[in-house]
PDB file with SEQRES, HELIX, SHEET and CRYST1 records, atoms N, CA, C and O in Angstrom:
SEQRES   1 A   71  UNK UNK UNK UNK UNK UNK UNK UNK UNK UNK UNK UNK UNK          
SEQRES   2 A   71  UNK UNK UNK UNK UNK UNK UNK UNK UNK UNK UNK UNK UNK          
SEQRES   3 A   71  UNK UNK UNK UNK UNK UNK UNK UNK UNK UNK UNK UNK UNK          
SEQRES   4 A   71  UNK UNK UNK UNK UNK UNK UNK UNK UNK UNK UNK UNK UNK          
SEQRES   5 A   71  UNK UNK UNK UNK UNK UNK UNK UNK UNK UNK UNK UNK UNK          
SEQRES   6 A   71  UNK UNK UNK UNK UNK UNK                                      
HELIX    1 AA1 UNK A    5  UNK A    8  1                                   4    
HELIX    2 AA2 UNK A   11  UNK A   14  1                                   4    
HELIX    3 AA3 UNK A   17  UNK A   19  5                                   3    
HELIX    4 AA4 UNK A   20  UNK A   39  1                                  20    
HELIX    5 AA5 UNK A   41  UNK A   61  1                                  21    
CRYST1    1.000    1.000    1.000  90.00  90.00  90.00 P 1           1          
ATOM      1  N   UNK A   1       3.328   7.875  -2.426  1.00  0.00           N  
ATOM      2  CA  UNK A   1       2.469   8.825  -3.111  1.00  0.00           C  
ATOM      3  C   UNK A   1       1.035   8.302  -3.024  1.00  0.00           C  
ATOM      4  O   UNK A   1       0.731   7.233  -3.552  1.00  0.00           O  
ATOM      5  N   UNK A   2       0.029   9.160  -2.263  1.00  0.00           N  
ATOM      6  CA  UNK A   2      -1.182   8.518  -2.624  1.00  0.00           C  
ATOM      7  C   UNK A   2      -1.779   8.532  -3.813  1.00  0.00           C  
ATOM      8  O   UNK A   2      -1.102   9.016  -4.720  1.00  0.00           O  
ATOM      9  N   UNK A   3      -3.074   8.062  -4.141  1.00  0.00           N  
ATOM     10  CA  UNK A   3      -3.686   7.574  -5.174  1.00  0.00           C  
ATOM     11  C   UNK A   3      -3.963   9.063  -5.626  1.00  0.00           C  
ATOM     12  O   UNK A   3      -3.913   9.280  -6.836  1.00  0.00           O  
ATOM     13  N   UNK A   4      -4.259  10.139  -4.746  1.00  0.00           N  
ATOM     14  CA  UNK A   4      -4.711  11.461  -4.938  1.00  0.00           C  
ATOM     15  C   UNK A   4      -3.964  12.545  -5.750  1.00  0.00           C  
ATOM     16  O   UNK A   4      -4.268  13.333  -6.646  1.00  0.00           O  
ATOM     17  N   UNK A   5      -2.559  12.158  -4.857  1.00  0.00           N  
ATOM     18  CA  UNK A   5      -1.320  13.094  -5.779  1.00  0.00           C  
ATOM     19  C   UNK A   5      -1.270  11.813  -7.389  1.00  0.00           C  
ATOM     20  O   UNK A   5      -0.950  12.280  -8.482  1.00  0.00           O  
ATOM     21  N   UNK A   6      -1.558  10.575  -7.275  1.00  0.00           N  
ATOM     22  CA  UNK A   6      -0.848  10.517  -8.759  1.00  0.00           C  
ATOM     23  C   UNK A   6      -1.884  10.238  -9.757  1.00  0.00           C  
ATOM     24  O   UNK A   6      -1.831   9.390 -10.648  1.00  0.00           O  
ATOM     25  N   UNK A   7      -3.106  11.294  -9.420  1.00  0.00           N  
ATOM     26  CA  UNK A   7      -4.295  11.411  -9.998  1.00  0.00           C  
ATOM     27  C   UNK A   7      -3.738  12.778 -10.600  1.00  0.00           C  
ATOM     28  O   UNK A   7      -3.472  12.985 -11.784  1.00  0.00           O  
ATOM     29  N   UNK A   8      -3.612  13.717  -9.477  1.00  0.00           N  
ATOM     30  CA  UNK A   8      -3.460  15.081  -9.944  1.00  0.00           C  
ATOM     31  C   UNK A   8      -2.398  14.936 -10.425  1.00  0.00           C  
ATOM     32  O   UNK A   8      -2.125  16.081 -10.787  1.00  0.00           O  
ATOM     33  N   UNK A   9      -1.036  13.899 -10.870  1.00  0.00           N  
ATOM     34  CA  UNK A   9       0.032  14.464 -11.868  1.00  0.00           C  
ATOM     35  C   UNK A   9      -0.722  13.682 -13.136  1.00  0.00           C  
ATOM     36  O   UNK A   9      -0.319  14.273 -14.138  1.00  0.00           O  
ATOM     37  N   UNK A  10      -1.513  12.760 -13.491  1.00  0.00           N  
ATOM     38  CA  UNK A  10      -2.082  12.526 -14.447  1.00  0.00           C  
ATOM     39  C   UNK A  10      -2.802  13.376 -14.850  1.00  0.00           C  
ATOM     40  O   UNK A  10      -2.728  13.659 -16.045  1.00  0.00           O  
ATOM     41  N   UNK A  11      -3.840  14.145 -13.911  1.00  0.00           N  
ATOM     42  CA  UNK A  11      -4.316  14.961 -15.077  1.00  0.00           C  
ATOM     43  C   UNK A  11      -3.605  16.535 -15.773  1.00  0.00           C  
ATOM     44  O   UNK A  11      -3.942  17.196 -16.756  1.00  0.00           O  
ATOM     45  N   UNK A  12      -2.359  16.751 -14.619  1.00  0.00           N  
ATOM     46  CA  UNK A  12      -1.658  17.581 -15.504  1.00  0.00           C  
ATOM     47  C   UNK A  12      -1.077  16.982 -16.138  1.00  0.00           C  
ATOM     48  O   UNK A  12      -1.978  16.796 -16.957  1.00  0.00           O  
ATOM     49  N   UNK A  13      -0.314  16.479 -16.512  1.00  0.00           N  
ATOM     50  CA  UNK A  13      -0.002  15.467 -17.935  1.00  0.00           C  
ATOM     51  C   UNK A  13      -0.773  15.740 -19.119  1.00  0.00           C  
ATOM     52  O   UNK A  13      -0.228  16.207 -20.120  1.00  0.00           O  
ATOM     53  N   UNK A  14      -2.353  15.408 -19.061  1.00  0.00           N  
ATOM     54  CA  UNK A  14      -3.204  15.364 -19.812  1.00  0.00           C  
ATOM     55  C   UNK A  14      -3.561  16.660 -20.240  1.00  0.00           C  
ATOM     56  O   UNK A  14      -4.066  16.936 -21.328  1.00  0.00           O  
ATOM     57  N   UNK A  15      -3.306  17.355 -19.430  1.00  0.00           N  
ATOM     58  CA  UNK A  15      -3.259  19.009 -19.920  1.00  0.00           C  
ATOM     59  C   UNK A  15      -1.785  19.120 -20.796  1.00  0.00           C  
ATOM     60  O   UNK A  15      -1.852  20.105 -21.531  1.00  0.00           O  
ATOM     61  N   UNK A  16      -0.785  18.572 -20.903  1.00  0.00           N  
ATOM     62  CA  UNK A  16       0.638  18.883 -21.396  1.00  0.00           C  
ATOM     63  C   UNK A  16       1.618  19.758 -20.733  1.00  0.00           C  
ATOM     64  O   UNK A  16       1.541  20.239 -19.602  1.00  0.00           O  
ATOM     65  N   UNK A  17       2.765  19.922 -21.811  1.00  0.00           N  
ATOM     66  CA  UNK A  17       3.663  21.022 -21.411  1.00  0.00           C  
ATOM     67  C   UNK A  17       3.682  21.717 -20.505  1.00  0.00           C  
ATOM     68  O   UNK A  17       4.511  21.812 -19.600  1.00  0.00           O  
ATOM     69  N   UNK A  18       2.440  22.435 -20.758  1.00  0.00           N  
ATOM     70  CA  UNK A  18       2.353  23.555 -19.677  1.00  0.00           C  
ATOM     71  C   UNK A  18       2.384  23.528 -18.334  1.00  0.00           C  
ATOM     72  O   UNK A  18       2.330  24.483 -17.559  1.00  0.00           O  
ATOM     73  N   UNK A  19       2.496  22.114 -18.049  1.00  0.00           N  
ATOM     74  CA  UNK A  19       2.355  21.438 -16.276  1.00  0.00           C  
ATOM     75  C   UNK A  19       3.480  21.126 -16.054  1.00  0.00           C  
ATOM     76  O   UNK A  19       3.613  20.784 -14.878  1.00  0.00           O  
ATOM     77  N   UNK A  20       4.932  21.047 -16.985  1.00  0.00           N  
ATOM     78  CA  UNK A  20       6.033  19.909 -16.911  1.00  0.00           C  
ATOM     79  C   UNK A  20       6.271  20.562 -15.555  1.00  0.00           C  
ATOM     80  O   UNK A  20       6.106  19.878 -14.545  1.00  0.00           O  
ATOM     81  N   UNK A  21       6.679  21.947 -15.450  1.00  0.00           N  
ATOM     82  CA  UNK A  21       7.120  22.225 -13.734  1.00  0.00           C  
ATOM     83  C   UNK A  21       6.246  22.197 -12.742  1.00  0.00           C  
ATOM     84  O   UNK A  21       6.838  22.086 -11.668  1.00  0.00           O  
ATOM     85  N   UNK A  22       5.213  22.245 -12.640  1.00  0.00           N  
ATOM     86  CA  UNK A  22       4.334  21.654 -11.744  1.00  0.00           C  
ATOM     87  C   UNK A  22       4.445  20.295 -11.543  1.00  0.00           C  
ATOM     88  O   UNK A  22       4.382  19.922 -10.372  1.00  0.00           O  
ATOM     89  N   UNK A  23       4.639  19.225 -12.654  1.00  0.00           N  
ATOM     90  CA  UNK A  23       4.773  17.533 -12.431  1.00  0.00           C  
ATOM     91  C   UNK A  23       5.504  17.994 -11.515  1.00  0.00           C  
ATOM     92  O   UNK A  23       5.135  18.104 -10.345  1.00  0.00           O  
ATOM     93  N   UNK A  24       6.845  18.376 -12.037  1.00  0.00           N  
ATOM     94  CA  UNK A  24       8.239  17.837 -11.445  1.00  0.00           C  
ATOM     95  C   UNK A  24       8.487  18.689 -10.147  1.00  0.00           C  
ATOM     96  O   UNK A  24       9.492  18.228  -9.605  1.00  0.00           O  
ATOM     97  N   UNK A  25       7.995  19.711  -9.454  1.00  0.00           N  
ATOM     98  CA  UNK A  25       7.957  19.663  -8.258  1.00  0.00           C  
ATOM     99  C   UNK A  25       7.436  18.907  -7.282  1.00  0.00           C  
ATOM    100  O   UNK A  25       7.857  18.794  -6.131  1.00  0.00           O  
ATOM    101  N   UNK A  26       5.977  18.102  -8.059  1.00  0.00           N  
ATOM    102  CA  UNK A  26       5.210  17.129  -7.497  1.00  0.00           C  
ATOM    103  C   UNK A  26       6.332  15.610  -7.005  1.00  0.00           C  
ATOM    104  O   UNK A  26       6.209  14.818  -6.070  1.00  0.00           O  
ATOM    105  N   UNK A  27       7.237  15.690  -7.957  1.00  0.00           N  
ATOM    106  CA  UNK A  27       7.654  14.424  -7.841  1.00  0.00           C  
ATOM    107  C   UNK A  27       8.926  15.063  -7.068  1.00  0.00           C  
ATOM    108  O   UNK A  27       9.487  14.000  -6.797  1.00  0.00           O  
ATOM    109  N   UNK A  28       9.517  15.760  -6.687  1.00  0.00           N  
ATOM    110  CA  UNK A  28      10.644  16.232  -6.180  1.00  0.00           C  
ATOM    111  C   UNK A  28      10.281  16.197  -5.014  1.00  0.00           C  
ATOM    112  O   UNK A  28      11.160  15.775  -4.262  1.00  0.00           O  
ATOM    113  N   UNK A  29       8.952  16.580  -4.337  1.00  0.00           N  
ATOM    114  CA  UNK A  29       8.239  16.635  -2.917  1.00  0.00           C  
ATOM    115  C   UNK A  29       8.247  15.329  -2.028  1.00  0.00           C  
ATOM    116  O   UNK A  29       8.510  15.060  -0.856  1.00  0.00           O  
ATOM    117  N   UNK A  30       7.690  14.418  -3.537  1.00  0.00           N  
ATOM    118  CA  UNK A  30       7.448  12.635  -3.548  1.00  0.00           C  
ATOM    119  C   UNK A  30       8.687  11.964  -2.737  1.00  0.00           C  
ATOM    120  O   UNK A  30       8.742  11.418  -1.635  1.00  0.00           O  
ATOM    121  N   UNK A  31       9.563  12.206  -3.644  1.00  0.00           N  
ATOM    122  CA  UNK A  31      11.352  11.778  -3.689  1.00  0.00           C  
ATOM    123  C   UNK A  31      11.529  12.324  -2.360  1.00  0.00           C  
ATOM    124  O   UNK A  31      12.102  11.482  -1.668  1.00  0.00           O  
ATOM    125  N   UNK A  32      11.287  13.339  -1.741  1.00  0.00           N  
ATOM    126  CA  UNK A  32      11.749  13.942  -0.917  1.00  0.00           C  
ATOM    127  C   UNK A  32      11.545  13.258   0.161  1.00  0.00           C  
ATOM    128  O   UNK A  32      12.304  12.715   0.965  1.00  0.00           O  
ATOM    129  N   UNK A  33      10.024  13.389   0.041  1.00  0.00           N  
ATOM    130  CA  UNK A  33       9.730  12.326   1.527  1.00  0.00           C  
ATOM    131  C   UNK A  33      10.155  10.789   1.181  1.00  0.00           C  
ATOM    132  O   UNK A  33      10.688  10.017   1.978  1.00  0.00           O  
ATOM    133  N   UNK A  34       9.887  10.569   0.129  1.00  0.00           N  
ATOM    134  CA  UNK A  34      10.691   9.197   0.123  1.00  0.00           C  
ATOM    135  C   UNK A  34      12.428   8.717   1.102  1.00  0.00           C  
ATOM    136  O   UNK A  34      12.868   7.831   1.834  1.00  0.00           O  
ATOM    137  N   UNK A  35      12.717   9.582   0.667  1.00  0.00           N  
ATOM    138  CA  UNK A  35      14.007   9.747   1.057  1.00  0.00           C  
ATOM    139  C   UNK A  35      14.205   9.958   2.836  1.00  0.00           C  
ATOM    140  O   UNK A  35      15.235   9.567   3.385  1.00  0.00           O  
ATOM    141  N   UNK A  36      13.214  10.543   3.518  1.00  0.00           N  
ATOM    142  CA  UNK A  36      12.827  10.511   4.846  1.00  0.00           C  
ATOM    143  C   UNK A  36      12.461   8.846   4.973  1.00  0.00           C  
ATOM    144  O   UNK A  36      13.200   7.958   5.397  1.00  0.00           O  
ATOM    145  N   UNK A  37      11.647   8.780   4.674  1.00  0.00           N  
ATOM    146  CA  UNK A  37      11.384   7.437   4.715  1.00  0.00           C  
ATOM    147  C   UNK A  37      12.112   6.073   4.732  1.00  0.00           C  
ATOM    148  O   UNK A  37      11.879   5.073   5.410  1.00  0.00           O  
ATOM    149  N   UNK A  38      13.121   6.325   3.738  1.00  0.00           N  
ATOM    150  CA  UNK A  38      14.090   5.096   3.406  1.00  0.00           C  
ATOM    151  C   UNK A  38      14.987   5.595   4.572  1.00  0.00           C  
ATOM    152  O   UNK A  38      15.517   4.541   4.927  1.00  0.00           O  
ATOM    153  N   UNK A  39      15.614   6.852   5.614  1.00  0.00           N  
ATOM    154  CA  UNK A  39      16.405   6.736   6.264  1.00  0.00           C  
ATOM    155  C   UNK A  39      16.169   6.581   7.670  1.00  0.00           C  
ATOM    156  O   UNK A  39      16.981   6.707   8.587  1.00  0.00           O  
ATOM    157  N   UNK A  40      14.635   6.218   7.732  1.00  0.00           N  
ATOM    158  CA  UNK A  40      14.039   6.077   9.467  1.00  0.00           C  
ATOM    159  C   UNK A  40      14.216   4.389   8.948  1.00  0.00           C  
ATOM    160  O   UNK A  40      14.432   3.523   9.796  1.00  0.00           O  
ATOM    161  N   UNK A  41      14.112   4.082   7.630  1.00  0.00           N  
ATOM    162  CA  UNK A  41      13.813   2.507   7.594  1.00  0.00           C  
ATOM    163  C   UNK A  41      15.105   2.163   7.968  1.00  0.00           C  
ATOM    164  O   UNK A  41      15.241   1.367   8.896  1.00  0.00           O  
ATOM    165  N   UNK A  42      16.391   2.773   7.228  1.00  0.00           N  
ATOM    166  CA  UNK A  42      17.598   2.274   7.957  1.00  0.00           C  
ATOM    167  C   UNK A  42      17.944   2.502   9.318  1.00  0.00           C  
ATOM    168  O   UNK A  42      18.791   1.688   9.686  1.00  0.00           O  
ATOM    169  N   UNK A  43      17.573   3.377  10.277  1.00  0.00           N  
ATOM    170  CA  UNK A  43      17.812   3.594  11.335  1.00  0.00           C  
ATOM    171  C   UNK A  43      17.674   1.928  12.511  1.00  0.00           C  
ATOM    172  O   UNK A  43      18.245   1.236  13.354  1.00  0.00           O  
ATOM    173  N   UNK A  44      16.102   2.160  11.447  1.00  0.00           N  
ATOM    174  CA  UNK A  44      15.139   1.001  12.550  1.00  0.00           C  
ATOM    175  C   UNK A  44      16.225  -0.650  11.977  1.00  0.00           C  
ATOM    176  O   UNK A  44      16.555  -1.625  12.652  1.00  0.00           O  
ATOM    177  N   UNK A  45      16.452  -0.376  10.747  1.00  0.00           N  
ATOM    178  CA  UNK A  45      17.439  -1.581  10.393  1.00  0.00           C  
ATOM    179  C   UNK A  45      18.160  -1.614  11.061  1.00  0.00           C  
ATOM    180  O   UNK A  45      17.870  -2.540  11.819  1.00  0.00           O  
ATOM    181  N   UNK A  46      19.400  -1.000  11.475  1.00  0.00           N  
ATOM    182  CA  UNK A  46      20.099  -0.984  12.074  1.00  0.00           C  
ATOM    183  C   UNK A  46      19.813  -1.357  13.351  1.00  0.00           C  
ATOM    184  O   UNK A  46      20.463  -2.318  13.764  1.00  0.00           O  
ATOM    185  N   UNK A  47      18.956  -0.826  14.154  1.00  0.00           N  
ATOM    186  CA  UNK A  47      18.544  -1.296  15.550  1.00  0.00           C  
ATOM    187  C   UNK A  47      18.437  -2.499  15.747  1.00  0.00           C  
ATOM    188  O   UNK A  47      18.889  -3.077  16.735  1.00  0.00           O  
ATOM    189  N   UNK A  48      17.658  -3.162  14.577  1.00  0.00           N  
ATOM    190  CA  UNK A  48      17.316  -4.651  14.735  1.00  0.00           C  
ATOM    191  C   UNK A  48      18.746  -5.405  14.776  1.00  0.00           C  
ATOM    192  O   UNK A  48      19.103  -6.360  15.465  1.00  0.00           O  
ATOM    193  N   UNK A  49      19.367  -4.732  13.910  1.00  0.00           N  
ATOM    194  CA  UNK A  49      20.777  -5.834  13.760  1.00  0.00           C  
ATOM    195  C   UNK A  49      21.172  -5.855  14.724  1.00  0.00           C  
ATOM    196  O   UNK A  49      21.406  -6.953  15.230  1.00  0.00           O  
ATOM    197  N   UNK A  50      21.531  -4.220  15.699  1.00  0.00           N  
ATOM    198  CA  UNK A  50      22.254  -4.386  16.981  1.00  0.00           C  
ATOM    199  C   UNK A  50      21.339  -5.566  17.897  1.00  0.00           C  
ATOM    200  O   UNK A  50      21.946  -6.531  18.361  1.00  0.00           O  
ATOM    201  N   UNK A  51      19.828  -5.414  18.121  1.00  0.00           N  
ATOM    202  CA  UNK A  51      19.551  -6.438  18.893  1.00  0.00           C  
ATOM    203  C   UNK A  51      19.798  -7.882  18.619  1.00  0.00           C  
ATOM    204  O   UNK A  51      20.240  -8.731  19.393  1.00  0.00           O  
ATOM    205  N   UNK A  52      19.466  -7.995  17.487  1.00  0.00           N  
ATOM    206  CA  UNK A  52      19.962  -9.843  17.222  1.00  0.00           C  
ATOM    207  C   UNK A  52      21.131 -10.040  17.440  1.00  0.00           C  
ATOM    208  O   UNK A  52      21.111 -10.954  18.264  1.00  0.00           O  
ATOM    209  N   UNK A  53      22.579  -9.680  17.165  1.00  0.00           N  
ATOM    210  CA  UNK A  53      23.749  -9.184  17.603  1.00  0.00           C  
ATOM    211  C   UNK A  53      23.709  -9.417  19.050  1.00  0.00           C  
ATOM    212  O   UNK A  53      24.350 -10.348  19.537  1.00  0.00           O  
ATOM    213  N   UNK A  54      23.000  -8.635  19.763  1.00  0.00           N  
ATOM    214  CA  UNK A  54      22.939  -8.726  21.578  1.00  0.00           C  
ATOM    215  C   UNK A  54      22.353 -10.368  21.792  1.00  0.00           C  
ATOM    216  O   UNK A  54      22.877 -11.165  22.570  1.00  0.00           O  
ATOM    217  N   UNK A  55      21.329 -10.625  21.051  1.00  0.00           N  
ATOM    218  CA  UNK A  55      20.874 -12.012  21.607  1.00  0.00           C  
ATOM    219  C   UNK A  55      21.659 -12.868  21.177  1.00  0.00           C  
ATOM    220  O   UNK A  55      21.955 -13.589  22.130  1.00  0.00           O  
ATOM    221  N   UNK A  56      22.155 -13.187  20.285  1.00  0.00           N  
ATOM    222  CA  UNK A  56      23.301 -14.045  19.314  1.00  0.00           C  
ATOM    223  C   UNK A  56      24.631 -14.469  20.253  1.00  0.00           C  
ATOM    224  O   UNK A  56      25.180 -15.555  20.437  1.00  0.00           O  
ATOM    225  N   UNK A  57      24.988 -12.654  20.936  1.00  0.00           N  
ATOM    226  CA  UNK A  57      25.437 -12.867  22.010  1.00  0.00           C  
ATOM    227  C   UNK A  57      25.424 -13.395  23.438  1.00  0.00           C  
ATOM    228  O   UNK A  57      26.319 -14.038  23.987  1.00  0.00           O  
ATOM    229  N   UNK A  58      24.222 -13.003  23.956  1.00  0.00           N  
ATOM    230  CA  UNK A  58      23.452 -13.512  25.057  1.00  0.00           C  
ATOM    231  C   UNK A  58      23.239 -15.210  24.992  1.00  0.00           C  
ATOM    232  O   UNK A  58      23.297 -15.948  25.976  1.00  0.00           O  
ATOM    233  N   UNK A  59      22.935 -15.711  23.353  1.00  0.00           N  
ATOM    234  CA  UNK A  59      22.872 -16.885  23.461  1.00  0.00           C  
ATOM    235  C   UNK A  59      24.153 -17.700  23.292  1.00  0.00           C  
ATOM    236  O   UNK A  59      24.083 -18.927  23.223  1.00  0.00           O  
ATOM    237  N   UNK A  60      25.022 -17.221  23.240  1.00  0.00           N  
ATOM    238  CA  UNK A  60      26.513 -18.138  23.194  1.00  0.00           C  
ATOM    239  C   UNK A  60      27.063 -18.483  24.471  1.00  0.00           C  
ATOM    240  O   UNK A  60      27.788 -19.445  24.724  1.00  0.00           O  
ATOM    241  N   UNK A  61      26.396 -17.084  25.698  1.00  0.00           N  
ATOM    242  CA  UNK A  61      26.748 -17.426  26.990  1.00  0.00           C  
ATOM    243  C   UNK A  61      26.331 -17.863  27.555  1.00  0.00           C  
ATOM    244  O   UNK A  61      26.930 -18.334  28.522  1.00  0.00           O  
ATOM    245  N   UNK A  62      25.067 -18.028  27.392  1.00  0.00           N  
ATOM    246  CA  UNK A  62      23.836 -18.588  28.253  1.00  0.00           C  
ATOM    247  C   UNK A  62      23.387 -20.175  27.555  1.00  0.00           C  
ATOM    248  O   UNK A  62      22.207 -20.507  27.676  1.00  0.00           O  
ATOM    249  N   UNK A  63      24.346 -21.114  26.842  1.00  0.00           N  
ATOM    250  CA  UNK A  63      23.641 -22.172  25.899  1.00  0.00           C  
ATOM    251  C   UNK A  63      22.871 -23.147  26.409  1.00  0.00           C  
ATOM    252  O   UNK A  63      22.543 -24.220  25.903  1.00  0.00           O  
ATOM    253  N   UNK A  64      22.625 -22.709  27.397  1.00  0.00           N  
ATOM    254  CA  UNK A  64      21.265 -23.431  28.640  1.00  0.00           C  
ATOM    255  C   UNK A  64      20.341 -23.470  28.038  1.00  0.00           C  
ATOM    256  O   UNK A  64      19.905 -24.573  27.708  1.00  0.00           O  
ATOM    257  N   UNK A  65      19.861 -22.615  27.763  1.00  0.00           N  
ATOM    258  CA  UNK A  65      18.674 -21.596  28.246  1.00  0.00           C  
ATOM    259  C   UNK A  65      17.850 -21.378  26.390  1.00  0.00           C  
ATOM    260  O   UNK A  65      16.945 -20.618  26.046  1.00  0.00           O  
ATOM    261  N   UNK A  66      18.631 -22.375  25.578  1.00  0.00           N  
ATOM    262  CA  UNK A  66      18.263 -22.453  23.785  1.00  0.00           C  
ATOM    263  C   UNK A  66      16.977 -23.106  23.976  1.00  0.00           C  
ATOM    264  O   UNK A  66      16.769 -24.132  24.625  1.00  0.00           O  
ATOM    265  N   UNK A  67      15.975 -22.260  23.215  1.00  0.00           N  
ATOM    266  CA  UNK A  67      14.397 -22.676  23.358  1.00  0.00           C  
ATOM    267  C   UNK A  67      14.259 -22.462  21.602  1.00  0.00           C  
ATOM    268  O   UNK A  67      14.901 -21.794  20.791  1.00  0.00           O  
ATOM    269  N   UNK A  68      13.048 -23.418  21.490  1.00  0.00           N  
ATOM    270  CA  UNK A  68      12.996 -23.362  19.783  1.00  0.00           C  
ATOM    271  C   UNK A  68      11.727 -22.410  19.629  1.00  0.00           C  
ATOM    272  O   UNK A  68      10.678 -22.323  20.267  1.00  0.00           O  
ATOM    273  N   UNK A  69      12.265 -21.699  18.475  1.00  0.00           N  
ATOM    274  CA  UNK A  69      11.410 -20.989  17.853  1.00  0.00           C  
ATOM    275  C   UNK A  69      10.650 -21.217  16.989  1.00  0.00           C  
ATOM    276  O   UNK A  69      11.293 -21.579  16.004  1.00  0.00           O  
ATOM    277  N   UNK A  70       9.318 -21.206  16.747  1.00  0.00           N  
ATOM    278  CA  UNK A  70       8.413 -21.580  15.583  1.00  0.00           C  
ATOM    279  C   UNK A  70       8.738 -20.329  14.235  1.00  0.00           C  
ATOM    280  O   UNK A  70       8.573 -19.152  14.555  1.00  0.00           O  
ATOM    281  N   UNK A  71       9.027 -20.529  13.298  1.00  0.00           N  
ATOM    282  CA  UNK A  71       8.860 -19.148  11.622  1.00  0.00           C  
ATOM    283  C   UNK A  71       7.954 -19.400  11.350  1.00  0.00           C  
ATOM    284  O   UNK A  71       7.421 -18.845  10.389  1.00  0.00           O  
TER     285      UNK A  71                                                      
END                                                                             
């Protein structure tokens, strides 16, 4: 949510009641794309696992070829 949308649900807030369904579509929109979001993040999770998986593999056959990695 940018700083913009959670400006404009504060100041309907500050107006009251009369905004509660306006908030809450605001935040249903939020959630929504959130929810896009968290399932490209698992996608890309997943990818990574399959590759480390492939090298993990690659490196059990190849135990020549073990070079150190700096973290």
């Amino acid at each position: 949510m940018t700083i913009r949308q959670m400006q404009q649900i504060a100041d309907l807030r500050r107006q009251g009641s009369a905004t509660t369904k306006e908030r809450r579509i605001l935040l249903e929109v939020h959630k929504n794309k959130l929810a896009e979001q968290i399932e490209r993040l698992q996608e890309h999770y997943k990818v990574i696992n399959e590759k480390i998986e492939i090298y993990r593999q690659w490196e059990l056959e190849n135990p020549q070829l073990e070079v150190a990695v700096e973290q």
